[in-house]
C-alpha positions as CSV (number, residue, x, y, z in Angstrom):
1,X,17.9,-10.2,1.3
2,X,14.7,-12.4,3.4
3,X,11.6,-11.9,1.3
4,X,8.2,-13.5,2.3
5,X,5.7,-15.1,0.4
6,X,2.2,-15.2,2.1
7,X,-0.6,-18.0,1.8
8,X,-2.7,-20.6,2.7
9,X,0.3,-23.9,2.2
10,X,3.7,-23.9,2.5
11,X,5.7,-23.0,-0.5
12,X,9.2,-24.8,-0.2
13,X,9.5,-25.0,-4.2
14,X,8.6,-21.7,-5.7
15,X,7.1,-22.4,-9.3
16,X,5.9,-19.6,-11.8
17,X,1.9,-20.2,-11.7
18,X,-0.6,-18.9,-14.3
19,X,-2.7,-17.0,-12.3
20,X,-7.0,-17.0,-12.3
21,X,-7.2,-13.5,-13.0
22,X,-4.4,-11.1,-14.5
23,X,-2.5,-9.5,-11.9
24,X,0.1,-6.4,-11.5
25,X,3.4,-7.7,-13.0
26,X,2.0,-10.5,-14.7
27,X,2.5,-14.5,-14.3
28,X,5.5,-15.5,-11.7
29,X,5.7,-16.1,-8.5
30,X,4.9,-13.0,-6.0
31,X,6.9,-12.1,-3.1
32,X,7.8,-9.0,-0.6
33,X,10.4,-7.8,1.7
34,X,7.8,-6.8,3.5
35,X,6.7,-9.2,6.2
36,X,3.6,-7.9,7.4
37,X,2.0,-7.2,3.9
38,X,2.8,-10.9,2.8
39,X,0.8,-11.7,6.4
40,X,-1.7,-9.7,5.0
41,X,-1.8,-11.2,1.5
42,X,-1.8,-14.8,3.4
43,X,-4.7,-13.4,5.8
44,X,-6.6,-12.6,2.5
45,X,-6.4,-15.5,0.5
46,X,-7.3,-17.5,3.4
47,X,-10.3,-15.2,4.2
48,X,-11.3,-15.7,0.3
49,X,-10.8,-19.4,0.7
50,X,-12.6,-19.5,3.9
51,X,-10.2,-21.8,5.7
52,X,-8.2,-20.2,9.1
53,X,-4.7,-21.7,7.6
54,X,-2.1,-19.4,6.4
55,X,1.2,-19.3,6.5
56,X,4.8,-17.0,5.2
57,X,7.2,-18.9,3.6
58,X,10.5,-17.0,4.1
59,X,13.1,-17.3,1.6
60,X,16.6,-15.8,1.0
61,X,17.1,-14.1,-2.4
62,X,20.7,-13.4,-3.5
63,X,20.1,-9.7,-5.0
64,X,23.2,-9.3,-5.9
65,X,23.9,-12.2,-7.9
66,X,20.4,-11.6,-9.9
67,X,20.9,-8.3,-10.5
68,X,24.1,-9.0,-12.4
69,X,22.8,-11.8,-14.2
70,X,19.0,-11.4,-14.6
71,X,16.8,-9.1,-16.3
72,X,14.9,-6.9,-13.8
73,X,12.5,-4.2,-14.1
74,X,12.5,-1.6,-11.5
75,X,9.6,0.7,-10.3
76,X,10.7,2.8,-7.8
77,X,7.1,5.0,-8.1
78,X,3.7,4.5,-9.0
79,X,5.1,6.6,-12.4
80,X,3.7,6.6,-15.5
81,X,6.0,3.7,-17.0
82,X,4.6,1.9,-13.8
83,X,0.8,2.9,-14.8
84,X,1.3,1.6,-18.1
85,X,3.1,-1.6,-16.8
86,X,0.3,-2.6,-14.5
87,X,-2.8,-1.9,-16.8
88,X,-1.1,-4.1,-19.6
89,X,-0.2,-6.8,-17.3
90,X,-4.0,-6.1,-15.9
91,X,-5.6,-6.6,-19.6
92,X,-3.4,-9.6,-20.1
93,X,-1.5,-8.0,-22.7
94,X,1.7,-9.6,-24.1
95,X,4.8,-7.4,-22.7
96,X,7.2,-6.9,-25.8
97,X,10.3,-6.4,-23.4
98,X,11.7,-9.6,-21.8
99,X,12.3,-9.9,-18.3
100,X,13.0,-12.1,-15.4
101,X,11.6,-10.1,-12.4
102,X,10.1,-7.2,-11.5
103,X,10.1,-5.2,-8.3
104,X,8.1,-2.0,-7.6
105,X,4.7,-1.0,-5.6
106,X,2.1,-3.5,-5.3
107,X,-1.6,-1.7,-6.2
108,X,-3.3,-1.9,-3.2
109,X,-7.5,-1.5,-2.9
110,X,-7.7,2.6,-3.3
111,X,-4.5,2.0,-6.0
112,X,-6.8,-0.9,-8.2
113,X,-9.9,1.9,-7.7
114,X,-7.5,4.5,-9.2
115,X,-6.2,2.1,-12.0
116,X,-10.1,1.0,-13.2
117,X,-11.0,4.4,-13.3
118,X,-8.0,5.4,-15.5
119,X,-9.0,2.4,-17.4
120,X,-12.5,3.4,-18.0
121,X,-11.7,6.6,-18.9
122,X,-13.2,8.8,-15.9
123,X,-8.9,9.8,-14.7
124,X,-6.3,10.7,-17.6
125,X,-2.6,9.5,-17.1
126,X,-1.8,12.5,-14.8
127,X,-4.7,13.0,-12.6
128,X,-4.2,9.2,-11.8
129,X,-0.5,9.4,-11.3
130,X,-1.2,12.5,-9.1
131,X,-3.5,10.5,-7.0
132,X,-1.6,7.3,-6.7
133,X,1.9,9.0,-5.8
134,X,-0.7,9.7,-2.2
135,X,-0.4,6.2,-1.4
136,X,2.0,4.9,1.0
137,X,2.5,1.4,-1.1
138,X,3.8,-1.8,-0.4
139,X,6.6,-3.2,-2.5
140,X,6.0,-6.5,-4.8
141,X,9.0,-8.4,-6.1
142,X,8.1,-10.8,-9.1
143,X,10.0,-13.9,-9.8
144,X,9.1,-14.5,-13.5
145,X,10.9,-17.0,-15.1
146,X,12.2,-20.4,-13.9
147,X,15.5,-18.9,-14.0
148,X,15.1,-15.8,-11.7
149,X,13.9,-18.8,-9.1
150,X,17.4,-20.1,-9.0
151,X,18.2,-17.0,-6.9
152,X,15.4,-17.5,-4.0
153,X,16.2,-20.3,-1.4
154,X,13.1,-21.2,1.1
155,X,14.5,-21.0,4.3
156,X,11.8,-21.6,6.9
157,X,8.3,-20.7,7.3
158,X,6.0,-18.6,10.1
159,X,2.5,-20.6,11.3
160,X,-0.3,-18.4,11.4
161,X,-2.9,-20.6,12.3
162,X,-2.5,-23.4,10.4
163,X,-3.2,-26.3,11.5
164,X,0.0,-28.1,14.2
């Protein structure tokens, strides 16, 4: 399977990074299958950043192989077990259940809007759930310990405009 990971350098040694602010699945490194969201992710970190270099790192990730031998969590919905997932991860809560990756929908803006106001208490479980399942979303696949990153080889990487 190719997966991409979008930024602003090129990442030919994956590592699992503690992140600035608590994010969706928690500490790893974030990648898609997606190519044109992990442009978009590059194109916003960049934009943040306020430099014009950004680039996808493309990588080949042996799914098979990791999904007999690795722990992975699987959200195939923005369900309720994904709600709870997220907000946790959000609030930089310890997860009690090990795990090596996780793959399922990445929150996008309207999704974060949706999880803050479940989180403050204006949307119960359901009336969020019922508004995020509205959301076309993209998918975000988590490498979260050093040993799921034995399954993701770099491969290349895509210039978009970063410096020649």
């Amino acid at each position: 399977m190719i997966i991409y990971h979008g930024s602003t350098v090129i990442v030919k040694q994956p590592a699992i990074l503690q992140r600035e602010r608590m994010v969706d699945f928690g500490t790893g490194f974030y990648t898609t299958s997606n190519k044109e969201q992990a442009l978009i992710w590059a194109q916003i970190i960049a934009a943040r950043r306020e430099i014009s270099d950004h680039y996808l790192s493309v990588y080949e990730f042996d799914f098979e192989k990791a999904e007999k031998e690795l722990i992975i969590l699987r959200f195939s919905a923005p369900d309720e077990t994904w709600l709870d997932f997220v907000c946790a991860n959000r609030r930089g809560r310890e997860i009690a259940k090990p795990y090596d990756m996780a793959f399922g929908p990445v929150a996008n803006d309207r999704v974060y809007t949706v999880v803050q106001l479940y989180e403050n208490g204006v949307y119960d479980k359901d009336e969020a759930i019922k508004r995020l399942k509205v959301d076309a979303l993209y998918s975000q696949i988590l490498f979260h310990t050093e040993k799921s990153l034995e399954y993701c080889r770099f491969t290349g990487h895509e210039d978009f405009g970063g410096a020649k």
